[in-house]
N, C-alpha and C positions, 0 to 999 in steps of 0.2 A: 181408458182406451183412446178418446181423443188428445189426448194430451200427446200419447206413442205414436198416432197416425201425423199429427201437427209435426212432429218432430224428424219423421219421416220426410216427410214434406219441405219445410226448409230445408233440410239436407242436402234433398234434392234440385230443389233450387238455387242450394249454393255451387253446389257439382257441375250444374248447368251455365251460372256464370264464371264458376273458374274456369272451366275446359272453356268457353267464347272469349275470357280473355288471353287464354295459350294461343286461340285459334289468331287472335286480331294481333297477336303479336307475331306469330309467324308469319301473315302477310304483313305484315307493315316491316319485318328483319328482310322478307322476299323482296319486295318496293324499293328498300334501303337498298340493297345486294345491288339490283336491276339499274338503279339509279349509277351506283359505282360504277361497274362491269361499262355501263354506255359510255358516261363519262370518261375514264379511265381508254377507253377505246381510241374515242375520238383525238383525248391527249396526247397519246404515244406515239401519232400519228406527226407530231407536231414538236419541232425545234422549240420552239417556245410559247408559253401559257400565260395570260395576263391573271393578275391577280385578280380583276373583277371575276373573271370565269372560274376561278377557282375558290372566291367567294360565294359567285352563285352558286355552284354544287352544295358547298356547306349550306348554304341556308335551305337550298332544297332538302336537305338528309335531316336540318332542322326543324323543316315544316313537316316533313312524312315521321318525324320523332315526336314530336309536340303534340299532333294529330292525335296520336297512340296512345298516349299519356292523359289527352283532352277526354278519350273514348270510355279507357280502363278508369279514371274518375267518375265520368257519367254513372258509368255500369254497376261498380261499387254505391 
């Protein structure tokens, strides 16, 4: 009988961390979007765009990616 409640149990804590890692990945794809969408705003606005700012976006979307990746490792 302990054996079937134990088993229960992880389960259930597996359930708990895969749905917190859906959850951390749809804010961290929401962050990503948000991060575009300003960017992208401000851009269009603009004859022309230096490569450094178009660098920095990238590595923004890199740090709010890596972040996600940093977390979902932790959690695992």
């Amino acid at each position: 009988m302990v054996i079937g409640r134990n088993r229960e149990i992880g389960q259930s804590v597996r359930y708990r961390e895969e749905h917190h890692m859906i959850d951390t990945h749809d804010t961290v794809i929401t962050e990503a979007l948000a991060v575009i969408d300003k960017a992208l705003a401000e851009m269009l606005r603009r004859e022309l765009v230096s490569a450094v700012e178009v660098g920095d976006l990238l590595l923004d979307l890199r740090g709010l990616l890596t972040a996600s990746v940093a977390t979902t490792v932790a959690a695992v």
